[in-house]
C-alpha positions as a printed NumPy array, in Angstrom:
array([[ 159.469,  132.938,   -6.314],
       [ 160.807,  132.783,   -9.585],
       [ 158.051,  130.27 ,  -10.396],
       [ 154.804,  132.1  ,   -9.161],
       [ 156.538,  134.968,  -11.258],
       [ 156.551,  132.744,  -14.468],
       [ 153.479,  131.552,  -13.518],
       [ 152.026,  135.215,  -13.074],
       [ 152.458,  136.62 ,  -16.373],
       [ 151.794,  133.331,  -18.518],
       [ 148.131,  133.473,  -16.418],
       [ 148.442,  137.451,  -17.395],
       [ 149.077,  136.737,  -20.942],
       [ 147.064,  134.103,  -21.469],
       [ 144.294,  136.11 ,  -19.944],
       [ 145.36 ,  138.745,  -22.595],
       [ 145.14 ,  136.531,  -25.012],
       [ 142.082,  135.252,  -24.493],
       [ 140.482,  138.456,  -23.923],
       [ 141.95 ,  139.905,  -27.539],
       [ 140.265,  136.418,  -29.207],
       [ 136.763,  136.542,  -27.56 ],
       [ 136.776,  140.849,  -28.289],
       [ 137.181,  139.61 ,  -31.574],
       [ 134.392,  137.344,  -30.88 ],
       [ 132.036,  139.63 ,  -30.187],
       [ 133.091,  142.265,  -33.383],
       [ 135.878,  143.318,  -34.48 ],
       [ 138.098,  146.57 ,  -34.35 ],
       [ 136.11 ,  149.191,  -36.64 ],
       [ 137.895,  148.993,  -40.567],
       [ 138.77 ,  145.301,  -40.872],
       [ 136.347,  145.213,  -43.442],
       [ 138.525,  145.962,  -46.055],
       [ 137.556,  149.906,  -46.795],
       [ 140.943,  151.082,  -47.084],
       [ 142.479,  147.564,  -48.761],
       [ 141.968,  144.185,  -48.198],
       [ 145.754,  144.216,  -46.252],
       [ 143.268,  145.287,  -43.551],
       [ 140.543,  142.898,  -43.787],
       [ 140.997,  140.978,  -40.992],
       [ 144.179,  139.351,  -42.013],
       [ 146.692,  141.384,  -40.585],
       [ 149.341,  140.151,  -37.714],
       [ 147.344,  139.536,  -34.348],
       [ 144.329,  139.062,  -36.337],
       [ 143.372,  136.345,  -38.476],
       [ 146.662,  134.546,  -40.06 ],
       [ 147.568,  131.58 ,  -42.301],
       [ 144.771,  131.614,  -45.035],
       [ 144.884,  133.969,  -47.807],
       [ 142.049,  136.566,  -48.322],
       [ 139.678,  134.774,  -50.405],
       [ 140.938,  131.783,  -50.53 ],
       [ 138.864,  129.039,  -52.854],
       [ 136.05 ,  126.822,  -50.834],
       [ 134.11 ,  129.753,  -49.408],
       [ 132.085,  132.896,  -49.578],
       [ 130.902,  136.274,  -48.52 ],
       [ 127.848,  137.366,  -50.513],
       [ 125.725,  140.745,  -49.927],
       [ 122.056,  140.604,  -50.934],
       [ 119.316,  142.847,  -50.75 ],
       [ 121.293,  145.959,  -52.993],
       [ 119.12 ,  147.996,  -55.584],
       [ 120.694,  148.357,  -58.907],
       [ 120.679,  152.706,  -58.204],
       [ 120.225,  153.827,  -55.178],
       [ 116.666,  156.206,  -53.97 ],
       [ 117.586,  159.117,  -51.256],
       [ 115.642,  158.302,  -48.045],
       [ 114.871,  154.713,  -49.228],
       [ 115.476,  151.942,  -46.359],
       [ 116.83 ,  148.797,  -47.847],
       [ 117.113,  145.596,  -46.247],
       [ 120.047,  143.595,  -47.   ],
       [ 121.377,  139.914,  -46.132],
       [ 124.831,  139.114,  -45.622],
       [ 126.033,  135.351,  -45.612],
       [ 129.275,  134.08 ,  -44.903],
       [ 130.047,  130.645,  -46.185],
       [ 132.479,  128.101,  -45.958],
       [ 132.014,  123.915,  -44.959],
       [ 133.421,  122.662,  -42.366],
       [ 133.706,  126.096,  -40.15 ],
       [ 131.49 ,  126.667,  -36.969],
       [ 131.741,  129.995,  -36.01 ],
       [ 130.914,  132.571,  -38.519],
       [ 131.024,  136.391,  -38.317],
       [ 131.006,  139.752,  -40.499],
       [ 131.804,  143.551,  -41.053],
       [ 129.672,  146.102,  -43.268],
       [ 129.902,  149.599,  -44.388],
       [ 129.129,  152.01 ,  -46.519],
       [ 130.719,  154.997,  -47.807],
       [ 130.555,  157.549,  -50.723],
       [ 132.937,  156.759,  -53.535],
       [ 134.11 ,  159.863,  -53.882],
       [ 134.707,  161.081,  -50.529],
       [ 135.278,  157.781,  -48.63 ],
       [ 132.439,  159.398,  -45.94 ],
       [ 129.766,  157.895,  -44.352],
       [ 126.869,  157.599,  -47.13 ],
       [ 123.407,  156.521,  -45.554],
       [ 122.553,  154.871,  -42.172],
       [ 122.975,  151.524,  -40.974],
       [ 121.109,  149.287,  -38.646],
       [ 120.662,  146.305,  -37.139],
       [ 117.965,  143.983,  -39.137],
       [ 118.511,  141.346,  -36.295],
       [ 119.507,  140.513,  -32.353],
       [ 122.93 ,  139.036,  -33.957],
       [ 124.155,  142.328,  -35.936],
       [ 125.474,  145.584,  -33.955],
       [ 126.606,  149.117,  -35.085],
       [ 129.803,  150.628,  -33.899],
       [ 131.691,  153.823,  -35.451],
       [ 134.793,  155.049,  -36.03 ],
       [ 136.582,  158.216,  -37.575],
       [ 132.761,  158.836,  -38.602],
       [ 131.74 ,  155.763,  -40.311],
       [ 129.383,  153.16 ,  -39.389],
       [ 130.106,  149.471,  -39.761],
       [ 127.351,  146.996,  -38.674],
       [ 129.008,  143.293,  -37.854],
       [ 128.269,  140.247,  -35.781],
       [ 127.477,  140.968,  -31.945],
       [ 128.66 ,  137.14 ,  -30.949],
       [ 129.961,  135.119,  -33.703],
       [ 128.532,  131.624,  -33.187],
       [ 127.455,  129.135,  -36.156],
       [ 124.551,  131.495,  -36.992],
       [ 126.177,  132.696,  -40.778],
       [ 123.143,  134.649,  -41.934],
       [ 123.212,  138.306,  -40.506],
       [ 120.574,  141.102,  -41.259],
       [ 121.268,  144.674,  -42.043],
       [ 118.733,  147.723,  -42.818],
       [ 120.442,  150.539,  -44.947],
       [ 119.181,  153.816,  -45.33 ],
       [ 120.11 ,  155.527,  -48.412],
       [ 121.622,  159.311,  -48.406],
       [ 118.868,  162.055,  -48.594],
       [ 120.521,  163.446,  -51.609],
       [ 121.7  ,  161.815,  -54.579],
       [ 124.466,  164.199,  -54.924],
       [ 126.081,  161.855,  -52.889],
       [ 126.973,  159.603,  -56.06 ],
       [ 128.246,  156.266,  -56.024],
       [ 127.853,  154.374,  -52.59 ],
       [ 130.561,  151.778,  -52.237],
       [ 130.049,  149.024,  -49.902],
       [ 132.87 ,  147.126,  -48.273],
       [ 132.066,  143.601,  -46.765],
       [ 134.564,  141.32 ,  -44.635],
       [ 133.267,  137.762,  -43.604],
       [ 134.895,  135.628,  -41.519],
       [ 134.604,  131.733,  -41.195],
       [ 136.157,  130.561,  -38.13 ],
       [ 136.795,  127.24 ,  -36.969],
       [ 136.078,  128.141,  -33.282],
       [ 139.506,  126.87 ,  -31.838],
       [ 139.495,  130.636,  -30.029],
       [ 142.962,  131.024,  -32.129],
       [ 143.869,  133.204,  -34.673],
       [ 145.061,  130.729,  -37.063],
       [ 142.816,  128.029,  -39.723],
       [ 140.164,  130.774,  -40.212],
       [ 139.123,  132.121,  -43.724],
       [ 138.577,  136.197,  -44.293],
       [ 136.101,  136.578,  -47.684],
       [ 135.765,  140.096,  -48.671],
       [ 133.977,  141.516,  -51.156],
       [ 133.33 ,  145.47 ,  -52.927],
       [ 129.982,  146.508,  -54.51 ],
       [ 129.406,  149.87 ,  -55.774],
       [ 125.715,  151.018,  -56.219],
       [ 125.117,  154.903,  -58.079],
       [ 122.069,  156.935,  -57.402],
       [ 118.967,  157.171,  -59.428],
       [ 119.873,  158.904,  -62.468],
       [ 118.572,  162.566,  -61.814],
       [ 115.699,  163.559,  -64.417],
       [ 117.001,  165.161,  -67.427],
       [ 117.381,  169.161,  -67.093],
       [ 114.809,  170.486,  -69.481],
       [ 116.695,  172.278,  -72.346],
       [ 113.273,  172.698,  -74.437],
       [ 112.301,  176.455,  -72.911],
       [ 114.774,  178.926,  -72.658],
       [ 113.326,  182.765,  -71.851],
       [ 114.882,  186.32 ,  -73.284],
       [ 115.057,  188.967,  -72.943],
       [ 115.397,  192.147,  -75.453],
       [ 115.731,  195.74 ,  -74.802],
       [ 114.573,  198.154,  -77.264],
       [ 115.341,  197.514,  -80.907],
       [ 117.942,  194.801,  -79.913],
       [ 117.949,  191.352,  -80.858],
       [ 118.997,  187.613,  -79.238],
       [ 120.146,  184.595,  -80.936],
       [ 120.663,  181.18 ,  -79.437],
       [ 122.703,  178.239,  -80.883],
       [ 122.636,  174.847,  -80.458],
       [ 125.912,  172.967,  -80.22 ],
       [ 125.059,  170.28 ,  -82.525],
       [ 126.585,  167.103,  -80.423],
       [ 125.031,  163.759,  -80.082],
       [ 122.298,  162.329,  -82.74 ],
       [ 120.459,  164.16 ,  -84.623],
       [ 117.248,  165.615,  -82.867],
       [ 114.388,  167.431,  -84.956],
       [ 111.087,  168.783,  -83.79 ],
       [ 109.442,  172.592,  -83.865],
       [ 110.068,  175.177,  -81.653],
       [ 107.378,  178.541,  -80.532],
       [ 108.446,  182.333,  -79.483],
       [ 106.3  ,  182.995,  -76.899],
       [ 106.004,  186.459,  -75.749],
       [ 105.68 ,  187.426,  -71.997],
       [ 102.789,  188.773,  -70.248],
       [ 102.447,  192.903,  -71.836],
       [ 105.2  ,  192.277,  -74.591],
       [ 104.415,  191.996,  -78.306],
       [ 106.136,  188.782,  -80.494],
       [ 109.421,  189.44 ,  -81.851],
       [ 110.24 ,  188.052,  -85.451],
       [ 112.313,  185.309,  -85.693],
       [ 114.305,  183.239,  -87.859],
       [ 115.852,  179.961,  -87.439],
       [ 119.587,  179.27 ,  -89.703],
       [ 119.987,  175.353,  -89.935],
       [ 123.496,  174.275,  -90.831],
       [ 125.645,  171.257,  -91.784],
       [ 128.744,  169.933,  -91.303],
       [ 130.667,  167.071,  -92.973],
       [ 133.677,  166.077,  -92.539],
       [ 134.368,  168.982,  -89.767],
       [ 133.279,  171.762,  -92.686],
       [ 130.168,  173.637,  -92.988],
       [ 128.9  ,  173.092,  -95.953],
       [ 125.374,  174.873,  -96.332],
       [ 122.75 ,  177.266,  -94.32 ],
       [ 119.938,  178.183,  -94.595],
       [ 117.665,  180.72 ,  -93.129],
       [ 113.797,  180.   ,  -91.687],
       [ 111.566,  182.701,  -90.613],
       [ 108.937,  181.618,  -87.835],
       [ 106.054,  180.965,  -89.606],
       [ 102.381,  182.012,  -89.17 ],
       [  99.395,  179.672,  -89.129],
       [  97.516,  178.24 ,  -91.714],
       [  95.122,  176.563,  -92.938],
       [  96.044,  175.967,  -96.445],
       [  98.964,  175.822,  -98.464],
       [ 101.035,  175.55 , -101.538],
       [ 104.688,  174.854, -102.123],
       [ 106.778,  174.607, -105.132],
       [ 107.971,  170.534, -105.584],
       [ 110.988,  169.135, -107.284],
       [ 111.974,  165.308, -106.822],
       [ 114.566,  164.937, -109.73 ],
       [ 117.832,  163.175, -109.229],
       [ 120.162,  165.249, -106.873],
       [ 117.416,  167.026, -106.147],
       [ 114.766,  166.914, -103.329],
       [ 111.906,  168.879, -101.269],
       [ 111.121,  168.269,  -97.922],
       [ 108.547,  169.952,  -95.945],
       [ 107.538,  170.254,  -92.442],
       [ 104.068,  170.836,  -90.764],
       [ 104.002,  171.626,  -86.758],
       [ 100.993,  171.13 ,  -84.978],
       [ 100.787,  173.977,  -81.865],
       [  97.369,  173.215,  -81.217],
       [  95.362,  171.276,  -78.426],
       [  94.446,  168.412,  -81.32 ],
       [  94.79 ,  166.423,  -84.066],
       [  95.688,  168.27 ,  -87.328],
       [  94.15 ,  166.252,  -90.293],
       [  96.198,  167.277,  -93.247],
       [  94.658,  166.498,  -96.732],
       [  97.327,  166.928,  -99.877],
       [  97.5  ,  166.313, -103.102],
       [ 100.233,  166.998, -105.83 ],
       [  99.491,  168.749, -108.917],
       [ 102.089,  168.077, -112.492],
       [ 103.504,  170.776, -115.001],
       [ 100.233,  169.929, -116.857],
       [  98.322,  171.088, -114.218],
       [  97.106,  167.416, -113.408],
       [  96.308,  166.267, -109.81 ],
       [  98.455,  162.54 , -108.371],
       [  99.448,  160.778, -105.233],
       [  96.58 ,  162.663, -103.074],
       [  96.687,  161.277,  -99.516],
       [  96.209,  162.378,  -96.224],
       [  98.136,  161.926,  -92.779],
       [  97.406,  163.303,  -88.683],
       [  99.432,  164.972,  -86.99 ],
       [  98.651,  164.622,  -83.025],
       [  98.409,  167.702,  -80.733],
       [ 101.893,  169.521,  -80.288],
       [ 103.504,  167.27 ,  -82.671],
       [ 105.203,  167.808,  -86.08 ],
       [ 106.432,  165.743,  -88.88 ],
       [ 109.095,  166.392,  -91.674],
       [ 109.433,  164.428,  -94.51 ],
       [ 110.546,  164.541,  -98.177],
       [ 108.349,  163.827, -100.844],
       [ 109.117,  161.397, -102.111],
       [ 109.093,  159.649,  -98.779],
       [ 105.918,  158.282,  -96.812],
       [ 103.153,  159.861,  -96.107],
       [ 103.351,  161.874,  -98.995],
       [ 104.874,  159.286, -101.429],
       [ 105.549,  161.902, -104.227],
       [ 107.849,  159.446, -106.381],
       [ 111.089,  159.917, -107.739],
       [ 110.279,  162.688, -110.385],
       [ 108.151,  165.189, -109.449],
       [ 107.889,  168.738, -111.114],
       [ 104.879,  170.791, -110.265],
       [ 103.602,  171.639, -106.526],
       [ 102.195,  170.196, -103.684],
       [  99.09 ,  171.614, -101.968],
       [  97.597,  170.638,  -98.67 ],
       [  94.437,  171.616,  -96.049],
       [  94.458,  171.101,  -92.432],
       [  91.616,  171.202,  -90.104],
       [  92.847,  173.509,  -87.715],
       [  95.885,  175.821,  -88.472],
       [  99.3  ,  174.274,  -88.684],
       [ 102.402,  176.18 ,  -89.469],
       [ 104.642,  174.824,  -92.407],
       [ 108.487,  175.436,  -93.907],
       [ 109.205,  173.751,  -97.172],
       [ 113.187,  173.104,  -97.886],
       [ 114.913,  172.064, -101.356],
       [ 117.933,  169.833, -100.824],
       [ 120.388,  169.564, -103.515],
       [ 123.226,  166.75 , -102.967],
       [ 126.177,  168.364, -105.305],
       [ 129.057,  166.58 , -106.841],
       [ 130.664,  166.027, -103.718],
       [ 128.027,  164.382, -101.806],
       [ 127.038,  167.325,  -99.499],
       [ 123.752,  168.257,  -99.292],
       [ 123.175,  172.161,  -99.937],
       [ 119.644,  173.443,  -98.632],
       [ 117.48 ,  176.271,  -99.649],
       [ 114.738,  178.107,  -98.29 ],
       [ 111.235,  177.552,  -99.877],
       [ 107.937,  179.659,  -99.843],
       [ 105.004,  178.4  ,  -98.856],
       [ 102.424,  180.452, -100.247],
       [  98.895,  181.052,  -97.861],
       [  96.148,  179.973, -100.206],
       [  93.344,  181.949,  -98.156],
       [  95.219,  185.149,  -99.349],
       [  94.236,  187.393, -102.309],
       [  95.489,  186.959, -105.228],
       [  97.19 ,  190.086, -106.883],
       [  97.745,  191.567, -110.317],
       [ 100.678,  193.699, -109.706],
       [ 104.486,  193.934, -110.812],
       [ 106.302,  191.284, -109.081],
       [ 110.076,  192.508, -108.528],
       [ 113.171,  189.953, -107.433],
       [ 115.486,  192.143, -106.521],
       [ 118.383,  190.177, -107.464],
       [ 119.879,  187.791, -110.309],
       [ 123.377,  186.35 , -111.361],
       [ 124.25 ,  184.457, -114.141],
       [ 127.925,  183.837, -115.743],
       [ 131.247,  183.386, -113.662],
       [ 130.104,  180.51 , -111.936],
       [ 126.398,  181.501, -110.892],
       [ 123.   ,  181.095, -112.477],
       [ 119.745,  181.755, -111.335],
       [ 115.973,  179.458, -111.196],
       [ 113.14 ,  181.879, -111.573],
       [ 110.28 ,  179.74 , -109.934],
       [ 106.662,  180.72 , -110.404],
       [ 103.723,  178.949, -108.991],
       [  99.956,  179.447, -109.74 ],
       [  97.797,  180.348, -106.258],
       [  94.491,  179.923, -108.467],
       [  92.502,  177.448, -110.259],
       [  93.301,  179.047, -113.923],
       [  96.434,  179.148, -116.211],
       [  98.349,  181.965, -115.412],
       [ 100.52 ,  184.105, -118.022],
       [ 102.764,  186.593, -118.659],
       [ 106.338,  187.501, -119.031],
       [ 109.846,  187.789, -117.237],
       [ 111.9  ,  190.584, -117.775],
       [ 115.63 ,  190.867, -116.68 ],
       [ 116.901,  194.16 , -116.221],
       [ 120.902,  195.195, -115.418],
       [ 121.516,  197.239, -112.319],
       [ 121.343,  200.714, -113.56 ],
       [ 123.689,  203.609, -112.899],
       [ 123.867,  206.96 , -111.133],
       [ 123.14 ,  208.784, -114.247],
       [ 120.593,  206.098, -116.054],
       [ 117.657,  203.649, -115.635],
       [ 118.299,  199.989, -115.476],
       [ 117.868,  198.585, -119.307],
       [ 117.149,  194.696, -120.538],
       [ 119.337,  192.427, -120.514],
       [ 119.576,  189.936, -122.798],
       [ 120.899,  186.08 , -121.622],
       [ 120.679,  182.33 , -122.183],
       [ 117.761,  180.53 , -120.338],
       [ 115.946,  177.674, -121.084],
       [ 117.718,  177.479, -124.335],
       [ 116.744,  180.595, -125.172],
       [ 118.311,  183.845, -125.777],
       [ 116.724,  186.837, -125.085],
       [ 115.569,  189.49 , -122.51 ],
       [ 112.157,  188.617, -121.694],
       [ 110.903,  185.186, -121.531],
       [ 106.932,  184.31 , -121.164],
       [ 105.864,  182.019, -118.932],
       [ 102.174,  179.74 , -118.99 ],
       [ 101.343,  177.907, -115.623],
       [  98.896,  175.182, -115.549],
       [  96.048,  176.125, -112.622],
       [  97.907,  174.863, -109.504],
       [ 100.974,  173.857, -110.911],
       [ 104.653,  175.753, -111.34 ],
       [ 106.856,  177.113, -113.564],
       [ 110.679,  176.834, -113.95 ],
       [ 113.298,  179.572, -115.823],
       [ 117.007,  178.59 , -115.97 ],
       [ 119.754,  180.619, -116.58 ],
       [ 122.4  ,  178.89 , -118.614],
       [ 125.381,  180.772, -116.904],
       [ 127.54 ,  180.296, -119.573],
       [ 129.103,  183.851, -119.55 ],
       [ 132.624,  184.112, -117.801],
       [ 131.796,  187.491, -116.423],
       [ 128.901,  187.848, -113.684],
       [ 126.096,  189.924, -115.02 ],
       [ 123.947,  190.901, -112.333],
       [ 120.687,  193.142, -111.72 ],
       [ 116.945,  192.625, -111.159],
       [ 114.191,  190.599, -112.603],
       [ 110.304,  191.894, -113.222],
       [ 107.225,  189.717, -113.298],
       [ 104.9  ,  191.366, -115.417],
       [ 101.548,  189.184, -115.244],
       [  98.702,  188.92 , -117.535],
       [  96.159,  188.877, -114.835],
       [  96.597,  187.673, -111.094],
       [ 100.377,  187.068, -110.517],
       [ 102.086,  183.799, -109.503],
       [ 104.292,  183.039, -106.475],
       [ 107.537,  183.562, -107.248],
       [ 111.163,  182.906, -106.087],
       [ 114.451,  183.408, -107.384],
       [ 117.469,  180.433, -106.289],
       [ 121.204,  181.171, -106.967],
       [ 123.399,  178.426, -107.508],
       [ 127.259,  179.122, -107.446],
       [ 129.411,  176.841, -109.127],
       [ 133.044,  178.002, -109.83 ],
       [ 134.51 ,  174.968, -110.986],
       [ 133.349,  171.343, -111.128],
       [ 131.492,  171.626, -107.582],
       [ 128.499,  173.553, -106.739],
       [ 129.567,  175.522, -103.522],
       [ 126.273,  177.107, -102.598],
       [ 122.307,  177.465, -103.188],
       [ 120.068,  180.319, -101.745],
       [ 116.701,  181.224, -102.056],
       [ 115.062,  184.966, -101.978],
       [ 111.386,  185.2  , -102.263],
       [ 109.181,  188.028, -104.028],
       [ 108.276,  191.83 , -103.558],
       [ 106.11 ,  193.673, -105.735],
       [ 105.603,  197.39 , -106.626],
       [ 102.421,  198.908, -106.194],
       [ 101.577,  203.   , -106.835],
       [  99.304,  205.154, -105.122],
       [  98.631,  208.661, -105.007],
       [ 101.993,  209.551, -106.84 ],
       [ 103.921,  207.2  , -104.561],
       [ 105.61 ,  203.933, -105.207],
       [ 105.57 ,  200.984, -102.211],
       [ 107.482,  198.162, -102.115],
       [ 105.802,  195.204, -100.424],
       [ 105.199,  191.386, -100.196],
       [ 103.764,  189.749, -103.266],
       [ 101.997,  187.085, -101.561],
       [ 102.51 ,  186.924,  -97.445],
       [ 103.956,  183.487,  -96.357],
       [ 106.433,  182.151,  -94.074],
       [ 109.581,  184.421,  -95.184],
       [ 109.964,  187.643,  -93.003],
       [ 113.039,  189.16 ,  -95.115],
       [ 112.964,  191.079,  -98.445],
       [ 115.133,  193.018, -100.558],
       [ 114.283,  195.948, -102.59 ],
       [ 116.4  ,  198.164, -104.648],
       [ 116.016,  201.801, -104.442],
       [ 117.651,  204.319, -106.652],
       [ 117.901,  207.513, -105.419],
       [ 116.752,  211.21 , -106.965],
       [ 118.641,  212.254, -109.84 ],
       [ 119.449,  215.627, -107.873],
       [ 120.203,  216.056, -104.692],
       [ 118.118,  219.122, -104.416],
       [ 115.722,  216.155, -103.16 ],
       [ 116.875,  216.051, -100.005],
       [ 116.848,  214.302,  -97.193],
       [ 114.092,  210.634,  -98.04 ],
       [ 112.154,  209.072,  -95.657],
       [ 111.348,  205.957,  -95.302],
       [ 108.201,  204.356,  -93.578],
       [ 107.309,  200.974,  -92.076],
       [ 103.765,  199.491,  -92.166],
       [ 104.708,  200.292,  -88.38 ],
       [ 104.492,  204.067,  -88.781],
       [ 108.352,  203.378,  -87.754],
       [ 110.756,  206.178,  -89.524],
       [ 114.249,  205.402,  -91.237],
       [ 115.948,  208.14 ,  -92.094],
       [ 117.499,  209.05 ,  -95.395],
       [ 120.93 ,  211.296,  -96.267],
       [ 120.984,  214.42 ,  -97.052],
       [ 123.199,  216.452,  -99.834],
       [ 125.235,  216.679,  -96.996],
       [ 125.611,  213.621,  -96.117],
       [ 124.278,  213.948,  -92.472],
       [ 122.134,  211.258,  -91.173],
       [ 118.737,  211.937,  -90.26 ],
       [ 115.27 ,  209.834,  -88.925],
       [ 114.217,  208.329,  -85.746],
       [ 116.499,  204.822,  -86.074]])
């Protein structure tokens, strides 16, 4: 009795046994693939035993994976388990999101010898009958969403020696990791505003990564007029701003004119957007002091492109002294910013805003005012003139203090150009420009206006203070022209000659008595700002 017992459960166990080995035959338990560590890849006790994982002589490889991923794409893949001298080969597959460790995708069988089973929610295709077929085919069907991320793919293979034991077989595993299709980029270039009444928006750029340049356009909505605008450009070295400079949206053109310096430390650039439908053809040509025409070229621009360049750098190929102007045509009309660069005696590279003057506008004869000028303590100002016409321009510059409450601004007499005096007259060659230095010499800051009294039509003009306190020169900025015109009694302070620059300063000094009262003050917009009155109350519309 004792015997048939014995002989009961070794026929029990060894039924057991066998059972456990051929299950394993025919696929094994879901995660012996290696997905949550190779100590589970097969190789645990009661599984496969006495070879290390990956042990030299053999193989698992996974073919058939893209190098990023397409949601909804079907991919056929190959697994091949390889190792000489086994018979009996067999495999486990699956694939899961990086992230999440989640099912990513859908598998299925690519051939009679591969099944699908699941567990806790994840997939794994593997052999249906491991035999000495070693070449199993699997279909994978990507996630329908590439927020999904990085699929990883976990792969067991097993090389067996057929012996129906658990011992002198070889586990191969094996990881790959395959990311989505980079989405497309999200476009940054349009961004919409909206302003209520009177009130402004700005938007900044963070200034990270390489440097990107290029044009922008304010375009209005449907029913709403175009705002102004102005673009500031700064830089930073070494962590510290070191210059800005202010760029009113400009209007189109056809022709133009800009004041050009290429001397040393200093430079011009300019820049020309195309906004239109085709080619611009852009014809220039630069004109010297002496009112003599060089280096005239021409270059395209293709539709809804731009280009920026200095002058002295190709197309325009200005060379490296250049004191006069550069004028250029365009086919259709192109809108243009001209910038002066000045490296100082650090290395950083300080940047002014230039006019650029519209040569299809009229010429005038009147006053030209710049509201502002500074010279001694550290500053000095560049009066810059240029001639709009085809004939030598004249006339004379006039510097005038600020004035008090109780008396009109007089002359005042400084150092420019190595001269001393209070007026200085100027002679521009047709097309060409004219500089006036202030020597800044003084230790005290004399300050006040400057008046361009022409001799016939008036030039451009444009006033550029330079700050330099010590041995460095801290700052540059440019201000552009307004002129004084009379009419019926009335003075009006306007643009001198309408370009790209939307900002102007005037002075105004007020009545001698307030018996005045309160002053208005009109836009060309029939708008209304409001003066003070001997009381001091505020009054107007805004």
């Amino acid at each position: 009795m004792q015997i048939k017992h014995t002989f009961l459960f070794t026929m029990i166990l060894g039924i057991g046994w066998c059972g456990y080995l051929f299950g394993y035959s025919l696929g094994p338990d879901p995660a012996s693939n290696g997905i949550f560590g190779d100590a589970r890849a097969c190789s645990i006790p009661g599984c496969h035993v006495g070879n290390p994982v990956n042990f030299s002589g053999g193989s698992v490889t996974l073919a058939g994976l893209p190098v990023v991923w397409l949601p909804g794409q079907t991919y056929s893949l190959l697994v091949m388990v390889q190792r000489p001298g086994q018979v009996r080969f067999g495999f486990q597959l699956s694939a899961v999101a990086e992230a999440t460790n989640q099912q990513a995708g859908t598998l299925t069988a690519g051939a009679s010898n591969v099944q699908i089973i699941t567990g806790g929610g994840i997939q794994y295709a593997e052999h249906r009958n491991a035999n000495q077929i070693s070449a199993f085919n699997v279909n994978w069907t990507a996630p329908s969403s590439a927020s999904v991320g990085t699929v990883r793919f976990n792969l067991a293979g097993n090389a067996a020696n057929g012996d129906f034991n658990n011992t002198g077989d070889f586990i191969y595993t094996r990881v790959d990791r395959v990311p989505p299709e980079a989405a497309p980029p999200v476009d940054s270039s349009v961004r919409s505003f909206v302003m209520a009444d009177r009130a402004g928006v700005s938007m900044i750029t963070d200034g990270s990564g390489d440097l990107t340049t290029g044009y922008s356009r304010i375009q209005p909505g449907a029913g709403s007029t175009a705002p102004a605008g102005v673009a500031i450009f700064g830089l930073r070295q070494n962590n510290i701003v070191v210059t800005e400079a202010g760029v009113p949206a400009s209007p189109l053109i056809t022709a133009g004119r800009i004041y050009a310096e290429v001397d040393g430390p200093v430079n011009t650039g300019l820049a020309i957007a195309n906004p239109n439908a085709q080619a611009a053809v852009i014809n220039f040509h630069f004109t010297n002091s002496a009112g003599v025409d060089f280096a005239a070229g021409s270059t395209t621009i293709p539709a809804n492109q731009q280009i920026a360049r200095f002058l002295d750098q190709d197309p325009f190929n200005g060379g490296p002294g250049v004191q006069g102007t550069l004028s250029f045509s365009s086919n259709v009309p192109v809108s243009a910013i001209a910038l002066r660069g000045f490296t100082n005696e650090r290395s950083e590279f300080l940047i002014t805003t230039l006019p650029l003057t519209d040569l299809a506008a009229a010429a005038s004869s009147s006053t030209v005012t710049l509201p502002h000028f500074a010279d001694g303590g550290g500053w000095t100002t560049q009066i810059v003139l240029v001639n709009t016409t085809n004939n030598t321009l004249t006339g004379n510059i006039q510097f005038y203090g600020p004035g008090t409450a109780d008396a009109a601004a007089t002359p005042v007499t400084l150092t420019a150009n190595g001269q001393t005096a209070s007026s200085f007259s100027y002679s521009i060659q047709r097309q060409s420009s004219f500089k006036l230095v202030t020597a800044g010499t003084g230790s005290v800051t004399s300050t006040g206006s400057v008046r361009i009294l022409p001799q016939g039509a008036a030039p451009s003009s444009l006033v550029i203070f330079s700050f330099k306190p010590a041995e460095f020169t801290v700052s540059e900025a440019g201000a552009s022209n307004v002129q004084i015109i009379t009419g019926g009694g009335i003075q009006y302070a306007e643009h001198r000659n309408a370009n790209q620059i939307s900002a102007f300063n005037v002075n105004w000094t007020a009545p001698s008595s307030a018996s005045v009262g309160t002053v208005r003050f009109n836009g060309a917009d029939r708008s209304e700002w409001g003066g003070r009155s001997a009381a001091g109350q505020y009054h107007g519309s805004r």
